[in-house]
PABAKOL-782999 format. One line per 5 residues: their letters; for each residue z, x, y of N, C-alpha, C. Coordinates in nm, 2 decimals. Layout:
BEGIN
A> Z,X,Y,Z,X,Y,Z,X,Y ~ ...
//
This chain:
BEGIN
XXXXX> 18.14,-24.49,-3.43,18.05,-24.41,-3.34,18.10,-24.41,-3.20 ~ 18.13,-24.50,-3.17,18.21,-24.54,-2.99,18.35,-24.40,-3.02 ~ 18.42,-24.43,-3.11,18.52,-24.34,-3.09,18.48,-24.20,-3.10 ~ 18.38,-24.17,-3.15,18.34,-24.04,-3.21,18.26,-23.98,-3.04 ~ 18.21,-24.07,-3.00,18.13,-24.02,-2.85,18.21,-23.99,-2.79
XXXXX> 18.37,-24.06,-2.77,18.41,-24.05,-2.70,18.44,-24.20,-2.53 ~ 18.36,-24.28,-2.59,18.29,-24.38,-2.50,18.38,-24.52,-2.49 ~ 18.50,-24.43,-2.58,18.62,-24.58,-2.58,18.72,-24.58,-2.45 ~ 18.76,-24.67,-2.38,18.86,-24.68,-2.27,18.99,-24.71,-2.34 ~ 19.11,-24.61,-2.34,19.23,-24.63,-2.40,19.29,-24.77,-2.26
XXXXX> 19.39,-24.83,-2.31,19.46,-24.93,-2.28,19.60,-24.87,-2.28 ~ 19.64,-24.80,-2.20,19.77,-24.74,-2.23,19.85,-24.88,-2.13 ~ 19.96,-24.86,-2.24,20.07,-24.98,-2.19,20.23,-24.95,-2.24 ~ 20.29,-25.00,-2.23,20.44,-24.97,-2.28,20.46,-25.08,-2.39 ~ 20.55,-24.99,-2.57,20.60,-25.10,-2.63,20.71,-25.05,-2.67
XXXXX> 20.76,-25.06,-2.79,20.84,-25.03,-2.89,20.81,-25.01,-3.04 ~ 20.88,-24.89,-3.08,20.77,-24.85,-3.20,20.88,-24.91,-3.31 ~ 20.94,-24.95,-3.29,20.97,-25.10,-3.44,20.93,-25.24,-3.41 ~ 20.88,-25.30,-3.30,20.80,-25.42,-3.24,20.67,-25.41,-3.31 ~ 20.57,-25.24,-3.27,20.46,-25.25,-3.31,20.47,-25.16,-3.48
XXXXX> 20.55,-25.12,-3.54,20.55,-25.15,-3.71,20.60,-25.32,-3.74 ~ 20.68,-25.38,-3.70,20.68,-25.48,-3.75,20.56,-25.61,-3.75 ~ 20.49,-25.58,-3.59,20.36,-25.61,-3.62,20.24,-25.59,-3.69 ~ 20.25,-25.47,-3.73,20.19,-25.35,-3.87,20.17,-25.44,-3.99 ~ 20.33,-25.43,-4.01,20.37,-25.45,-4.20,20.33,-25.66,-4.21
XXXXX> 20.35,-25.66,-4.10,20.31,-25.85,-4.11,20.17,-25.84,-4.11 ~ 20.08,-25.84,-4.01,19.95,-25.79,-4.01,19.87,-25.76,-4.20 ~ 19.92,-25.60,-4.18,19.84,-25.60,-4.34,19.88,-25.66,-4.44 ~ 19.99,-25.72,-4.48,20.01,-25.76,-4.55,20.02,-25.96,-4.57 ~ 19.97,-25.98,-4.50,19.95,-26.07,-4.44,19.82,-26.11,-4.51
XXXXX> 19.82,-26.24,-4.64,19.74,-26.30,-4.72,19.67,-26.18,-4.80 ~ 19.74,-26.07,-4.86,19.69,-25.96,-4.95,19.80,-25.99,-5.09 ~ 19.90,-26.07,-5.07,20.01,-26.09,-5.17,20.15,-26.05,-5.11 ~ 20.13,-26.06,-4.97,20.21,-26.06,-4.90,20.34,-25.95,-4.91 ~ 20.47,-25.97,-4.83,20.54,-25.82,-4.86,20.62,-25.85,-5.03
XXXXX> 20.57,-25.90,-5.10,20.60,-25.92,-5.27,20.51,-25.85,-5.27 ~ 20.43,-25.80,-5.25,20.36,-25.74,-5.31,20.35,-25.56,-5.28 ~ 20.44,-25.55,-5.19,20.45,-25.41,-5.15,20.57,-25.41,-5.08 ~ 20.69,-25.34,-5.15,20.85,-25.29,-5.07,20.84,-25.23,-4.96 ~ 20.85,-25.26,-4.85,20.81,-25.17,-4.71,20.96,-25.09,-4.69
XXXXX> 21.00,-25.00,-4.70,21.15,-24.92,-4.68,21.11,-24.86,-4.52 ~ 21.18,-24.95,-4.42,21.26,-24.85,-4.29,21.37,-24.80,-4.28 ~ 21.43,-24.73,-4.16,21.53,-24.68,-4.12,21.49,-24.78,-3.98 ~ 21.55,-24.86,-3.92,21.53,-24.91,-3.82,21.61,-24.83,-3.70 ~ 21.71,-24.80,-3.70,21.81,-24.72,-3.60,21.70,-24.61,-3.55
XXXXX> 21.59,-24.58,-3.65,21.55,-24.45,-3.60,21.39,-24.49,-3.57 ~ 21.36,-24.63,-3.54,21.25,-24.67,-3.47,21.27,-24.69,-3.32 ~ 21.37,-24.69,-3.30,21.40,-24.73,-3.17,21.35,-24.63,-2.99 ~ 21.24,-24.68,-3.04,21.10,-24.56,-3.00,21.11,-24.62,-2.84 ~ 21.10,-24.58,-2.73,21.00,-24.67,-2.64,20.86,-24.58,-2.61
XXXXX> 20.70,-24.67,-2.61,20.60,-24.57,-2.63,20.56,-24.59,-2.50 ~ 20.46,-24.49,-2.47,20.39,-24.52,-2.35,20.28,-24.48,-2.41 ~ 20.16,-24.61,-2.47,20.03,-24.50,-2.52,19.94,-24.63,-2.53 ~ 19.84,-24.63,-2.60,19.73,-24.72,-2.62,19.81,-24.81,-2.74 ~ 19.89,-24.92,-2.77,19.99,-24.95,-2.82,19.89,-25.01,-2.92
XXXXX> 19.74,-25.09,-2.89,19.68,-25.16,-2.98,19.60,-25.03,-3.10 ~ 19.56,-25.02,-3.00,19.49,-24.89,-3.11,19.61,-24.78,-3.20 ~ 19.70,-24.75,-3.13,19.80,-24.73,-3.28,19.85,-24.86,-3.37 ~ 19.86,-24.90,-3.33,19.87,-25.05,-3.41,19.78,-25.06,-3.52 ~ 19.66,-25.04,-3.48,19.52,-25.00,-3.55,19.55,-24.93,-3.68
XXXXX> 19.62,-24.79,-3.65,19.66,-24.71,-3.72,19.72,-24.71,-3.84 ~ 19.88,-24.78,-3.77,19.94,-24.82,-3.89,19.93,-24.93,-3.96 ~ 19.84,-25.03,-3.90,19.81,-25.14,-4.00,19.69,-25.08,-4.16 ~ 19.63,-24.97,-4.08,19.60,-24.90,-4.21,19.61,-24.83,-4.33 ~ 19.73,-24.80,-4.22,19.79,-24.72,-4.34,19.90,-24.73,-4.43
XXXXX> 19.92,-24.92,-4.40,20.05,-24.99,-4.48,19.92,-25.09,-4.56 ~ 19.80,-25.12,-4.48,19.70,-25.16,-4.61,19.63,-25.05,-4.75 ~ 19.62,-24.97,-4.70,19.58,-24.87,-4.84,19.70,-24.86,-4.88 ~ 19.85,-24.85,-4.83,19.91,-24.82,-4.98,19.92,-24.94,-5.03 ~ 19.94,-25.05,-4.95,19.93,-25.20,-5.07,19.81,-25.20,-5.17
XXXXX> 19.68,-25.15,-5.10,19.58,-25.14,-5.17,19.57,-25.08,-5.30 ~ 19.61,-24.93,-5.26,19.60,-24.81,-5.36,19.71,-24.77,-5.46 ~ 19.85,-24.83,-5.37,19.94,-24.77,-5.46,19.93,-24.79,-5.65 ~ 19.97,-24.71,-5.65,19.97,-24.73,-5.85,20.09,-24.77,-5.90 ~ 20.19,-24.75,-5.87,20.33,-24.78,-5.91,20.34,-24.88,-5.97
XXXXX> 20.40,-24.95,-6.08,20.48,-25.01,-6.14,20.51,-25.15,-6.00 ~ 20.59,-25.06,-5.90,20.66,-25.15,-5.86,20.64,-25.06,-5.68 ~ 20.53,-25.14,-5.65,20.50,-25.08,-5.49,20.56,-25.04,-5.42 ~ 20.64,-24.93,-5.36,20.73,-24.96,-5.23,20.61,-24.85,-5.11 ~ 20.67,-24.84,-5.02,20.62,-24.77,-4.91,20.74,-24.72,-4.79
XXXXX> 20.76,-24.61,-4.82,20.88,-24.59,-4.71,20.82,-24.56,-4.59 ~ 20.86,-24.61,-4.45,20.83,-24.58,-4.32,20.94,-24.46,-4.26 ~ 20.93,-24.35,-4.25,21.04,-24.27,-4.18,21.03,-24.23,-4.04 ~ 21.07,-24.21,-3.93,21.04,-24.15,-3.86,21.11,-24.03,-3.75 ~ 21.09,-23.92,-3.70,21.15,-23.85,-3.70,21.12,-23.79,-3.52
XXXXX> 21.19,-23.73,-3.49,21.19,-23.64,-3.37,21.15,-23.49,-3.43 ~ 21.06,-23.44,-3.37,21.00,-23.33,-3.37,20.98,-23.24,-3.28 ~ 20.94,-23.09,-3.28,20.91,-23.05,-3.19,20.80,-23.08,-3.04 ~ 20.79,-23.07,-2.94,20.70,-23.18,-2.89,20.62,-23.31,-2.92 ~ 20.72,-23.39,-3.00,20.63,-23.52,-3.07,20.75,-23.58,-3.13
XXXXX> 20.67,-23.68,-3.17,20.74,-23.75,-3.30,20.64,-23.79,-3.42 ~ 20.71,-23.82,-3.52,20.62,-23.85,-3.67,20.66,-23.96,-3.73 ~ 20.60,-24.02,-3.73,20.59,-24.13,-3.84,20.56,-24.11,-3.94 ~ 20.65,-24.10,-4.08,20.56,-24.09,-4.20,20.55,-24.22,-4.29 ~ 20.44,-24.27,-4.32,20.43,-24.33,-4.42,20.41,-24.29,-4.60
XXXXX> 20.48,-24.29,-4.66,20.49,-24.23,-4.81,20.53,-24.36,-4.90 ~ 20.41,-24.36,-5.01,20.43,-24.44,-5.13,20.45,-24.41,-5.23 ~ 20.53,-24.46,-5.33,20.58,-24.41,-5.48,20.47,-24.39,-5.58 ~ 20.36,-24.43,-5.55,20.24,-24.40,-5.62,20.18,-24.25,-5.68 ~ 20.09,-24.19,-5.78,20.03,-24.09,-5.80,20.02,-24.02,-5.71
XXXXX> 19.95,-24.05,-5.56,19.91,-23.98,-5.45,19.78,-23.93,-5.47 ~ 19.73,-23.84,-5.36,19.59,-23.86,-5.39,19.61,-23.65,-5.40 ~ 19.46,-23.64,-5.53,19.38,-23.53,-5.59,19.39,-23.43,-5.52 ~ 19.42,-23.31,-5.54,19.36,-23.24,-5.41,19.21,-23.22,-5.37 ~ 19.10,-23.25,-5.47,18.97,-23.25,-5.39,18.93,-23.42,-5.34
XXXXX> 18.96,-23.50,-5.35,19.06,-23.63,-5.28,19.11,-23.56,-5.14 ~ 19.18,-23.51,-5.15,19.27,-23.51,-4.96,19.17,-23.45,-4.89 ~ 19.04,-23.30,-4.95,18.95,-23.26,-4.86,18.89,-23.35,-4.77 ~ 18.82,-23.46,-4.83,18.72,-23.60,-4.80,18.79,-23.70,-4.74 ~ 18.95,-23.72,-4.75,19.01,-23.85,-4.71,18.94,-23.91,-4.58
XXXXX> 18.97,-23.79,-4.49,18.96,-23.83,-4.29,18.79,-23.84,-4.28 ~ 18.70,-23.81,-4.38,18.55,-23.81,-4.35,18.48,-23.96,-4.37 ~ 18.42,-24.01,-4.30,18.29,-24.11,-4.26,18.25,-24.13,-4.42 ~ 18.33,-24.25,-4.52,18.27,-24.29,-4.62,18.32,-24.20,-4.74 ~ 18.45,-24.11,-4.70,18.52,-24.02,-4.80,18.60,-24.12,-4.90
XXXXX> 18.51,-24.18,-4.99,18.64,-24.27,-5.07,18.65,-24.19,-5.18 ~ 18.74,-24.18,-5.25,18.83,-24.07,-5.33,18.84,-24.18,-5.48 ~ 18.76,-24.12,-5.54,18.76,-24.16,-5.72,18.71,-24.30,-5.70 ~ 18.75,-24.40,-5.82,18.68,-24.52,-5.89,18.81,-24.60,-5.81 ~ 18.79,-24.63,-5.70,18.89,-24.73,-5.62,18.88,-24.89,-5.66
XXXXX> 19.04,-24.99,-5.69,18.99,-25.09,-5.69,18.97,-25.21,-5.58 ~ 18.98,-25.06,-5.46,18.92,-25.20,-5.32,18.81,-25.17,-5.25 ~ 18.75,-25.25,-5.18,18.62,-25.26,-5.13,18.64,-25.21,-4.99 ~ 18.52,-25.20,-4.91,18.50,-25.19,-4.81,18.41,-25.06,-4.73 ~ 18.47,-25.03,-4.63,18.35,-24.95,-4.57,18.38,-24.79,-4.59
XXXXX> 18.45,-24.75,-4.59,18.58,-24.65,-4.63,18.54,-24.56,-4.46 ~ 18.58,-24.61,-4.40,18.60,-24.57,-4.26,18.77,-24.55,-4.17 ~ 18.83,-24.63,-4.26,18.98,-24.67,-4.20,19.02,-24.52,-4.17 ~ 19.04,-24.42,-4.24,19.14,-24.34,-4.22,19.05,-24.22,-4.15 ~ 18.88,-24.19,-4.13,18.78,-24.18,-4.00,18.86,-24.19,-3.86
XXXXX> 18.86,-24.32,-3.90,18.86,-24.39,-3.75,19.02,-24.38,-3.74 ~ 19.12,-24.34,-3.80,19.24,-24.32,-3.75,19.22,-24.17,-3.68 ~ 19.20,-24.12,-3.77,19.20,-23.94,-3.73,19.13,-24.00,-3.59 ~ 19.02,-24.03,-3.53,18.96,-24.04,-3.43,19.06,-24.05,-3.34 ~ 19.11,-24.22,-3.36,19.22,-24.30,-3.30,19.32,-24.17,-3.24
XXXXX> 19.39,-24.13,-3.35,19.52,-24.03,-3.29,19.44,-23.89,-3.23 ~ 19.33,-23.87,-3.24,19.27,-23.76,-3.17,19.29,-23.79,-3.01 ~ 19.25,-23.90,-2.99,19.24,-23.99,-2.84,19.35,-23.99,-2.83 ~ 19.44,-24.03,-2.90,19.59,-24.03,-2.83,19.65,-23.92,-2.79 ~ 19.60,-23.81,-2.86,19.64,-23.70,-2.79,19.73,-23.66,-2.92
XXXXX> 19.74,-23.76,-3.06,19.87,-23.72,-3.13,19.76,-23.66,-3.26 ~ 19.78,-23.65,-3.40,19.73,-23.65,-3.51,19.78,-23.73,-3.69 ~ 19.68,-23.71,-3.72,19.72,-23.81,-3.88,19.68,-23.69,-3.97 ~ 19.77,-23.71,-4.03,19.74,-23.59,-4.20,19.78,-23.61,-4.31 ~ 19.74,-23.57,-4.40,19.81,-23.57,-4.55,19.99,-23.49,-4.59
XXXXX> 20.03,-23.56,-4.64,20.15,-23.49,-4.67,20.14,-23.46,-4.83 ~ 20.10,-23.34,-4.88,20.10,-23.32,-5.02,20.25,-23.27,-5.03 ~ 20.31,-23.34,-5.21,20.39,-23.29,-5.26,20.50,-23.37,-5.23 ~ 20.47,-23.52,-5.17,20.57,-23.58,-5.13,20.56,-23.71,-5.24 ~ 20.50,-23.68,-5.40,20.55,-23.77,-5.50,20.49,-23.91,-5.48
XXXXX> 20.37,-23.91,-5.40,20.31,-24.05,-5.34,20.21,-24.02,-5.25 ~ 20.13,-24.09,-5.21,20.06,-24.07,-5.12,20.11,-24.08,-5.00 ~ 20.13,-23.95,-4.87,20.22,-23.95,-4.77,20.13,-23.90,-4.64 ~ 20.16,-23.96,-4.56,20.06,-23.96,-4.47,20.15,-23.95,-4.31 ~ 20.09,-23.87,-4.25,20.21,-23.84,-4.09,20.14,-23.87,-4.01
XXXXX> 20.19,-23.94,-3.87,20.14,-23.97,-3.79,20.21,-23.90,-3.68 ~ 20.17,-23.82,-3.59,20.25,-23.74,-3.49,20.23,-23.81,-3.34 ~ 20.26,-23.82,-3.26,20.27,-23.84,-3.13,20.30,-23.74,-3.05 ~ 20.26,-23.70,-2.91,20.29,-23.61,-2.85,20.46,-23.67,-2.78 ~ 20.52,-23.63,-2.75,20.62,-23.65,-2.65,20.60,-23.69,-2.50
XXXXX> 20.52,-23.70,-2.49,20.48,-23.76,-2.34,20.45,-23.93,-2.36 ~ 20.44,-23.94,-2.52,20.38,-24.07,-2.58,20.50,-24.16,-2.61 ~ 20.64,-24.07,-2.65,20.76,-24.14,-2.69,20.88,-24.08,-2.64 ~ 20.97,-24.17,-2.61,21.11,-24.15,-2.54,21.22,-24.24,-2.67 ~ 21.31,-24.15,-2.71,21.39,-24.21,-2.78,21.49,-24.30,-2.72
XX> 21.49,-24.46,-2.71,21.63,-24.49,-2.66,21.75,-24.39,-2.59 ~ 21.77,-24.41,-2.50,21.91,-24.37,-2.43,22.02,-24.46,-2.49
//
């Protein structure tokens, strides 16, 4: 509800956006069955981000979205690829897992206040991916579904005022 009013103070600061996924992928997975329990796949050459943005509250972001796919994935054998890309005014982070992916009446409900999608086997408030859309709303960037990417795939955009590619 603070994020939804509006009533939150960003913390804009300077990081690096393979510093703050490596703090991510340790974070969520961190006493869940640890990274055995979920293949995290980077391109590191192509993290080499410097950000200027609210670093904790994206942090926020993708620690959720490397905990649902540990959570949710279905696969045999977990992985989660991290990609990330230069775009037209932005950048994208995609996170994509080898898993089923999620229903299409599933993706309507994901971003909604308590939208949990089928007979899940994890608990909680089902607010995480709410309160992301919120999160990258505030940032000025966005979070979405990527259908048809063979897994549950999920983009995170940044505006270009937010990221500078290494020189």
């Amino acid at each position: 509800s603070v994020l939804e009013s509006g009533r939150i103070n960003l913390n804009v600061t300077r990081g690096q956006l393979s510093e703050l996924l490596d703090h991510a992928v340790a974070t969520a997975l961190t006493g869940t069955g640890g990274l055995d329990s979920l293949d995290v796949r980077r391109r590191r050459m192509s993290e080499d981000v410097a950000l200027v943005t609210d670093v904790e509250r994206l942090s926020q972001v993708f620690i959720n979205l490397i905990a649902n796919a540990q959570k949710y994935c279905d696969a045999d054998d977990p992985a989660l690829t991290i990609e990330v890309s230069q775009a037209e005014g932005g950048l994208n982070i995609d996170f994509i897992d080898n898993g089923s992916g999620i229903s299409a009446e599933g993706q309507a409900v994901i971003f909604e206040n308590f939208g949990r999608v089928g007979a899940q086997k994890a608990k909680g408030a089902v607010l995480g991916l709410a309160i992301c859309r919120e999160i990258m709303a505030r940032l000025g960037g966005s979070i979405q579904y990527l259908p048809g990417q063979g897994g549950a795939a999920f983009r995170v955009t940044l505006p270009q005022k937010n990221a500078m590619a290494a020189q």
